[in-house]
C-alpha positions in Angstrom: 138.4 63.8 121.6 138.2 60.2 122.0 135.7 58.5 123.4 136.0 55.6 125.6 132.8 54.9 127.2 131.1 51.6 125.4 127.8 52.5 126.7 127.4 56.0 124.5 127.5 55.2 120.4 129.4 58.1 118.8 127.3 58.5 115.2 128.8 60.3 112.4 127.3 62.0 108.8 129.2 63.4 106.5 127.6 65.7 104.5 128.1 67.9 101.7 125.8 70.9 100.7 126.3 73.8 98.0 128.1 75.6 100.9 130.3 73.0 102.5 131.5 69.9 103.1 131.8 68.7 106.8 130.7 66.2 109.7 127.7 66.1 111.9 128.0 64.1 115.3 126.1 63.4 118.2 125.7 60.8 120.5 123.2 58.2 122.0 123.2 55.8 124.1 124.7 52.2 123.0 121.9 49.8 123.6 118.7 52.2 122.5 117.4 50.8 119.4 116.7 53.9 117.7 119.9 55.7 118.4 121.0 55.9 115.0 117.6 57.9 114.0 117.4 59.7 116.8 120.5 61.2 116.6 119.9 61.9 112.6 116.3 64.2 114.2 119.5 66.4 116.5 122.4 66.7 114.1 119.8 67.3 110.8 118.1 70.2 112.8 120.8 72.0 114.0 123.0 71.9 110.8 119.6 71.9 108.1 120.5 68.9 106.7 118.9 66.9 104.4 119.1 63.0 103.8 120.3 63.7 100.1 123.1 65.6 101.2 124.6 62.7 103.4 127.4 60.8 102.0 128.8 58.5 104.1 127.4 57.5 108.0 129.7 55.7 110.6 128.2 54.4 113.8 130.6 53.1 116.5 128.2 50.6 116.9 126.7 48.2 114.5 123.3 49.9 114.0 120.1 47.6 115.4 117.7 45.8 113.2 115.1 49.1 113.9 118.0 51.8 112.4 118.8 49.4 109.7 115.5 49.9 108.2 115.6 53.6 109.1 119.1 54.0 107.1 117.9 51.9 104.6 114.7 53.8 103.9 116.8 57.4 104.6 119.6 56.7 103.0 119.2 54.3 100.2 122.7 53.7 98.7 124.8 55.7 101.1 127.7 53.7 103.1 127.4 52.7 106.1 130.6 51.2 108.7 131.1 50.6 111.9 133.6 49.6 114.6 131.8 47.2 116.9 129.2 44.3 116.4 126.1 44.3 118.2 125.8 41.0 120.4 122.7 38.3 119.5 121.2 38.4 122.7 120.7 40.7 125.5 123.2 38.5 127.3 125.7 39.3 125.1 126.1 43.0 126.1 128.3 42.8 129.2 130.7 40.9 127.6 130.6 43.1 124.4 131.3 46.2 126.2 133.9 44.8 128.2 135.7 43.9 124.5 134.6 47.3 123.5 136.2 49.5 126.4 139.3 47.3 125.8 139.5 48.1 122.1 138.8 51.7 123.2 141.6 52.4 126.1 144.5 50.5 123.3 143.2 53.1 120.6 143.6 56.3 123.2 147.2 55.1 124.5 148.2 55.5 120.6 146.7 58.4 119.8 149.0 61.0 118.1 149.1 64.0 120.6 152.0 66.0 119.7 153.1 68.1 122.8 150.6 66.9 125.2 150.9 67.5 128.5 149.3 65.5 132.0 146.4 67.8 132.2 143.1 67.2 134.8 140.1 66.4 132.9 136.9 66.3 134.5 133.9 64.2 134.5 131.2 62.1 135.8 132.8 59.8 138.5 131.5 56.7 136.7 133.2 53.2 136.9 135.5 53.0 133.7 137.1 56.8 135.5 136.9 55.0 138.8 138.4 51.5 138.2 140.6 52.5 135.4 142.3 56.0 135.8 144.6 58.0 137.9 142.0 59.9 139.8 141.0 62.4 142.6 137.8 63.1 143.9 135.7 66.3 143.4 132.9 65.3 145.0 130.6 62.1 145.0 129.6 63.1 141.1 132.8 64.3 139.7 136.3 63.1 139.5 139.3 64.5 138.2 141.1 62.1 135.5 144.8 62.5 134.9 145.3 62.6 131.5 147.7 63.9 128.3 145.9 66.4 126.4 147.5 68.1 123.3 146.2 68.9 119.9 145.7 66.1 117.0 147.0 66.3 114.0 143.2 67.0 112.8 143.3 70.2 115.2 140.8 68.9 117.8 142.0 68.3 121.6 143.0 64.7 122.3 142.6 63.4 125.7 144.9 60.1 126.4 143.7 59.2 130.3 146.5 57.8 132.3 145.8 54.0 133.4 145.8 53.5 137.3 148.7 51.0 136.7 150.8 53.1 134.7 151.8 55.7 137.2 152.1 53.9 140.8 153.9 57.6 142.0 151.4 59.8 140.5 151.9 63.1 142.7 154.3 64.9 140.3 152.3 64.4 137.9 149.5 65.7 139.4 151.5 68.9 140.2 152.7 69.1 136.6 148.8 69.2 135.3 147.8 72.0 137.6 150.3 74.1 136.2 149.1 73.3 132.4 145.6 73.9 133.7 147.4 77.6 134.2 148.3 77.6 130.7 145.4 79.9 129.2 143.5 80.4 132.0 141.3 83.1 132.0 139.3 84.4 134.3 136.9 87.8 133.2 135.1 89.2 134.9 131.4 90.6 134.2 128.4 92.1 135.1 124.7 90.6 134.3 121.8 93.7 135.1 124.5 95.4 136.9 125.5 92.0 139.1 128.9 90.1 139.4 129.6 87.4 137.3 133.1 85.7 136.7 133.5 83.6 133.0 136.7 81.0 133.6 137.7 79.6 129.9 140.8 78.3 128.8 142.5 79.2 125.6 143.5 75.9 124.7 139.9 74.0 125.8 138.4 72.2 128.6 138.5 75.6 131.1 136.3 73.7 133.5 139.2 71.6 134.8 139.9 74.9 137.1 138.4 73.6 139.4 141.3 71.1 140.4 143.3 73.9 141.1 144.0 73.7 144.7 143.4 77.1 145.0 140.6 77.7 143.3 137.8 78.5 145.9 139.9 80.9 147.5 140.5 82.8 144.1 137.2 83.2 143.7 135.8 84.2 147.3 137.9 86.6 147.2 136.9 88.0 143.8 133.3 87.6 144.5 133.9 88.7 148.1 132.0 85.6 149.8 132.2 82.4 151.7 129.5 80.9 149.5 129.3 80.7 145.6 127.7 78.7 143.0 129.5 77.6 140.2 127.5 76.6 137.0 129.3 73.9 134.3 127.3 74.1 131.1 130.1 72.1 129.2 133.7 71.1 129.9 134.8 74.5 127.9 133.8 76.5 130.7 132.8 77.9 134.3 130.8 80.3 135.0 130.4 81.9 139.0 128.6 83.9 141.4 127.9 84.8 145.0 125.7 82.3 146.5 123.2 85.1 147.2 123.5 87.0 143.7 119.6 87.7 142.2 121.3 85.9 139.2 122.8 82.8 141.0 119.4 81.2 139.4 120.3 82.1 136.1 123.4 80.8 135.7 122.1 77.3 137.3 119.8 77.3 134.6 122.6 77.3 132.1 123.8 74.6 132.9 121.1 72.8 133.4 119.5 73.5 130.3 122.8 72.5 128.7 122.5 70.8 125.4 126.3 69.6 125.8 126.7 66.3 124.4 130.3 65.3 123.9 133.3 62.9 124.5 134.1 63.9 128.1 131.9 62.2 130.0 130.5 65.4 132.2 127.0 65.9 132.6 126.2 70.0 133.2 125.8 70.5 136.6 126.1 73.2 139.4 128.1 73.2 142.5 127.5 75.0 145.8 131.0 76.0 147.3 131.0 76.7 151.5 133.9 77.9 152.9 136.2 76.1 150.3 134.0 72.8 149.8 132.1 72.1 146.9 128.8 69.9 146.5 127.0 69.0 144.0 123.6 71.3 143.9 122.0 70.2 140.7 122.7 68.2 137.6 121.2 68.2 134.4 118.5 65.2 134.0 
């Protein structure tokens, strides 16, 4: 997925080991001096990487004075690119992301998705998915995007947002995602100690966008049998529900907010509290 948020610096290692040879990402934020290493601590930990096995880094942004000494002193010799310059000032950063998110928004409107179709994404309801995209409101924290999502050629999902001025008549469009939301669907249902539990996924990805459906509260009151429910979001991939009153609702809140998700859609884990049809947002992870 692409990312188009200039505050959050996508990092990049690839690696080979005896085993295999493959990419670790993660993500920190643009302007932290120490992105670059800190995001080398996550990815080598998780994967059991060492800095001999790293052959090439990319870094959206150009790494700071701090992670060029890190990089130099890690890895002496290995190449290191980048998209976007960091400015010489403080000053210098509004202007820089403004140039950024341009560069970013051109690069998703020409991105190969073969068969895509307007899907609705959600995510944090943050200014660039505010001032930028076709929206509709969730709540005061989320926002559903309109969007084409479709496979890359590379086999991961591809999310091309739809600009606000692009699509002054959106509404058939809108009806024409909530049927690809449909596509896959699945919703299974489980027990946990002997209690309730309904897993929503998607086939195809990003099965958390079920809750656009205009439907979707009363599917699952009626599966759950109640007026109330908590819904957990752990990661755009998936939902997971319960009565409001379930002895696990707790659990499943603590999912998500334990989450370690850290992707390109900007959605923080969160849980929603849904009364008679109207979510709010209960807790989000800090």
């Amino acid at each position: 997925m692409m990312n188009v948020d200039p505050t959050k610096n996508m990092i990049v290692f690839r690696y080979r080991t005896w085993r295999k040879a493959d990419t670790a990402i993660g993500e920190a934020l643009t302007r932290t001096p120490n992105g670059v290493q800190k995001v080398w601590e996550q990815v080598s930990a998780e994967h059991s990487l060492k800095p001999r096995s790293v052959q090439e880094i990319y870094t959206e942004w150009e790494p700071s004075d701090e992670d060029k000494t890190f990089l130099d002193a890690t890895f002496p010799g290995v190449k290191v690119s980048f998209s976007f310059e960091r400015p010489a000032s403080e000053r210098g950063w509004e202007q820089a992301f403004e140039t950024a998110k341009e560069a970013m928004l051109a690069a998703a409107r020409k991105q190969n998705l073969p068969d895509a179709a307007h899907f609705p994404v959600l995510r944090d309801a943050d200014g660039i998915a505010q001032e930028l995209f076709v929206t509709r409101s969730l709540t005061p924290d989320l926002v559903l995007c309109l969007a084409q999502v479709g496979i890359t050629p590379r086999g991961t999902i591809g999310i091309d947002y739809v600009m606000e001025k692009d699509a002054p008549d959106a509404d058939t469009l809108w009806t024409q995602a909530y049927t690809t939301v449909m596509t896959g669907l699945a919703v299974n249902a489980a027990e946990d100690d002997g209690h309730p539990l309904l897993v929503i996924n998607r086939e195809q990805g990003l099965g958390a966008a079920a809750v656009a459906l205009p439907d979707f509260a009363q599917r699952m009151e009626g599966m759950l049998n109640t007026p109330r429910l908590y819904v957990a979001i752990p990661e755009p991939n998936t939902l997971l529900a319960v009565a409001a009153d379930s002895p696990i609702a707790e659990k499943i809140q603590q999912m998500a907010l334990n989450s370690d998700y850290s992707g390109a859609v900007a959605l923080t884990p969160c849980v929603l509290l849904y009364e008679n049809g109207q979510p709010a947002v209960m807790g989000r992870r800090e």
